[in-house]
C-alpha positions in Angstrom: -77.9 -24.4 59.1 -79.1 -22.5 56.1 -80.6 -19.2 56.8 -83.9 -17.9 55.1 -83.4 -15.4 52.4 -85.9 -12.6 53.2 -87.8 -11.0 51.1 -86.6 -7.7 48.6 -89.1 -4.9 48.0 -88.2 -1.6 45.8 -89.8 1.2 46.3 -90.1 3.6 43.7 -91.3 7.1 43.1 -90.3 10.7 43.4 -89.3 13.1 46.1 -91.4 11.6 49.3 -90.4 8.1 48.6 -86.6 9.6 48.5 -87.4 11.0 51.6 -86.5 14.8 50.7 -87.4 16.8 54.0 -87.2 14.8 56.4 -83.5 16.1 58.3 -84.2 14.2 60.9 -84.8 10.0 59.9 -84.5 10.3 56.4 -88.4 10.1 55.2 -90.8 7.6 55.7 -89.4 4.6 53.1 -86.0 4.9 55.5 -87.8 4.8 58.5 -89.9 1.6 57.5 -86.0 0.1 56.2 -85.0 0.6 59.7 -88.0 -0.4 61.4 -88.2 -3.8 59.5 -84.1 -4.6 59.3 -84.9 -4.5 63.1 -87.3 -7.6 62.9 -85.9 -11.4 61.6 -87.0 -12.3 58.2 -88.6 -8.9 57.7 -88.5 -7.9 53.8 -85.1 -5.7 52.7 -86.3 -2.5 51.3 -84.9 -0.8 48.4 -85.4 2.9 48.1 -85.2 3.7 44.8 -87.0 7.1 44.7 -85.6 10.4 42.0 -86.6 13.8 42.7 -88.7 15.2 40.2 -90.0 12.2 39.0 -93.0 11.7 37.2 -95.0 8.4 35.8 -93.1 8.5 32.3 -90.1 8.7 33.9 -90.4 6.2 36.2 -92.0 3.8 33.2 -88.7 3.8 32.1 -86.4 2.8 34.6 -89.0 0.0 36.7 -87.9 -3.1 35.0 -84.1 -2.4 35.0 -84.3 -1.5 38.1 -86.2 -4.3 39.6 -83.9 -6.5 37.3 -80.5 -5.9 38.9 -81.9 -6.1 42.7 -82.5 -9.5 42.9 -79.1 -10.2 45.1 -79.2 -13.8 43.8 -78.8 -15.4 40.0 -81.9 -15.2 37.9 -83.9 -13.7 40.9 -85.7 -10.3 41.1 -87.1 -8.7 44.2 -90.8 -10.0 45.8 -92.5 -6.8 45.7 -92.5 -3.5 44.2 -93.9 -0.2 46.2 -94.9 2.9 44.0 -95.9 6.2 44.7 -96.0 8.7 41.9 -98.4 11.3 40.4 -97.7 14.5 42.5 -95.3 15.8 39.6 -97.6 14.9 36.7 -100.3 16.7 38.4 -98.2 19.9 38.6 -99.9 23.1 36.1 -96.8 24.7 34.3 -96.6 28.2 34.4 -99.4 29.8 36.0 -102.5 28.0 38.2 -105.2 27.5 34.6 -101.7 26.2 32.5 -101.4 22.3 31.3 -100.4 19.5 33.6 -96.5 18.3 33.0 -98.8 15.2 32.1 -102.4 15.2 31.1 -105.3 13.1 33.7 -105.8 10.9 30.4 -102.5 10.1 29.9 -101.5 9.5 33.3 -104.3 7.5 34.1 -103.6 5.5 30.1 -99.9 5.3 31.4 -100.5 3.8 34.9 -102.5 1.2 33.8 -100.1 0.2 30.7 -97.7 0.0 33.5 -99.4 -1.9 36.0 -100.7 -4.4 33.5 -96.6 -4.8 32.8 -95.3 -5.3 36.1 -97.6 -8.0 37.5 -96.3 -10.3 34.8 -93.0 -9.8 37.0 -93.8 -9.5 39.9 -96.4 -8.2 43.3 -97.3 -4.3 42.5 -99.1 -2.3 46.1 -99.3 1.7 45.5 -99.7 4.7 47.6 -101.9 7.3 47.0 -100.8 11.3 47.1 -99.8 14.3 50.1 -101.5 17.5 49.8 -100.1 21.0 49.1 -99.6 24.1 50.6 -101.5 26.2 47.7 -100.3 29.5 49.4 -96.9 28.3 48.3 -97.5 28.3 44.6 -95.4 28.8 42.7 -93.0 25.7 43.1 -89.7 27.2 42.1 -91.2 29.8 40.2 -93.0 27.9 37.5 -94.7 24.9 39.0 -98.8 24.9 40.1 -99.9 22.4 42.3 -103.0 22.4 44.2 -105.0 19.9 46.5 -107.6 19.9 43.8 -105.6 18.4 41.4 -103.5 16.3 43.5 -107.1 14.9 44.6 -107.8 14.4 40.6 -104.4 12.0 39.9 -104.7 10.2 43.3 -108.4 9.0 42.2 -107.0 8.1 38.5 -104.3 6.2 40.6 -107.5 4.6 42.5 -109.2 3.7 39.1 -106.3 2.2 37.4 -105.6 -0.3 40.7 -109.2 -1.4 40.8 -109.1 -2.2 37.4 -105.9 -4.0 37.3 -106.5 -5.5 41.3 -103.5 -3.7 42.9 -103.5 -3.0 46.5 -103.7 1.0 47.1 -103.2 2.9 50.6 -105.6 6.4 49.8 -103.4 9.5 51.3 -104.9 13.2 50.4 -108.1 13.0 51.7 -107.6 11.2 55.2 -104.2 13.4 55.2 -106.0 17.1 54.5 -108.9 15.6 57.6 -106.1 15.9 60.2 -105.8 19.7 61.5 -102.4 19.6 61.8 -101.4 18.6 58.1 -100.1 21.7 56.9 -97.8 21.6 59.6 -96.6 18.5 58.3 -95.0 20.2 55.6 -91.9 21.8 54.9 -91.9 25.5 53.9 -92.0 24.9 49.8 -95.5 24.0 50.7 -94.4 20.6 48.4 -92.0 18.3 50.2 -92.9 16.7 54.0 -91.2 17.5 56.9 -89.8 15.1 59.2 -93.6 15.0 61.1 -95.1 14.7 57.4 -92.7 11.6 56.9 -93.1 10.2 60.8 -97.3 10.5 60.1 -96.6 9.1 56.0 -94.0 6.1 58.0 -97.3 5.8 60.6 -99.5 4.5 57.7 -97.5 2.4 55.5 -96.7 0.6 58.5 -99.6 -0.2 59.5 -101.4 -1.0 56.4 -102.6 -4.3 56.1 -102.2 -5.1 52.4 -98.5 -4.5 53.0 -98.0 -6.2 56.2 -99.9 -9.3 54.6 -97.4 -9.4 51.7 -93.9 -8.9 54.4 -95.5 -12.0 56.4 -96.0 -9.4 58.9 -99.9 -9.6 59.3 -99.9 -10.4 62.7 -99.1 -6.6 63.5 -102.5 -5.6 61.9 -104.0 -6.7 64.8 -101.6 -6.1 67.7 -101.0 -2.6 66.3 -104.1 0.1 67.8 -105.4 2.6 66.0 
């Protein structure tokens, strides 16, 4: 008996989808991995997320890296998960300074790259987490603020309309929870592990995603 080869899905991004902060389960893209390997003929996730990334970066490395994940000849993975923005949105140098990567050319870039990848292959992205603005600086140099991150998350909104991505907002619904500054780790940038468990609480249960992983029939039996 043959078995069915399941479906591969890369996940992309920066810092959150690598799952920095999270000491306990690894972030929220690791605890989805284990939460699907645990059901048959879930998808196999590939986290692929790099610390400090930003759009232009990650531009760069999406097709190779979808290219050699395929696991069989001439194949490449089903789907393709991105989050990314938080880094672009970042002011260098002092709170008024320039973005690492202006709202028009982020929001130019994202769509050029969007309009790429669905020639290859299913595209669903995430929207942005919120800040701790007290925090600022990041490492002595970086600005970020909830204003901002509320700017590139809406440019990330704009450019999946347009091209007909699935998108899963974050900042807004995240900041309405009283407890989200508790969900982050003490660089006022990177989740804790209750930022990723909340972040892993969404994904899962979003039903864009769960329709592509075959996995739809959770969107109902899942409350809340």
């Amino acid at each position: 008996m043959t078995l069915p080869v399941p479906r591969k899905l890369v996940v992309m991004g920066d810092s959150t989808v690598q799952g920095w902060g999270d000491s306990e389960a690894g972030g929220w893209c690791e605890r989805l991995r284990l939460e699907w390997m645990a059901q048959p003929l879930a998808p196999v996730i590939y986290n692929l997320g790099v610390r400090g990334d930003g759009l232009e970066r990650l531009a760069r490395r999406c097709l190779p890296e979808l290219e050699v994940r395929g696991e069989l000849r001439r194949q490449i993975p089903q789907g393709l998960l991105l989050q990314v923005g938080l880094n672009d949105s970042a002011r260098v140098g002092r709170a008024n300074g320039r973005p690492q990567l202006s709202p028009e050319g982020f929001g130019f870039g994202l769509n050029q790259l969007l309009q790429e990848l669905q020639q290859h292959v299913p595209v669903l992205v995430l929207g942005l987490t919120p800040v701790d603005e007290s925090m600022m600086p990041f490492a002595g140099l970086l600005h970020y603020s909830n204003a901002d991150v509320r700017l590139y998350e809406s440019l990330i909104e704009e450019a999946c309309l347009e091209r007909d991505v699935p998108f899963l907002p974050l900042i807004d619904a995240l900041l309405g929870e009283p407890d989200w500054l508790q969900w982050l780790s003490p660089d006022g940038i990177h989740l804790n592990s209750e930022g990723h468990a909340e972040l892993h609480r969404r994904i899962s249960r979003w039903p864009a995603l769960l329709r592509w992983a075959g996995l739809e029939a959770r969107v109902m039996a899942t409350p809340g």
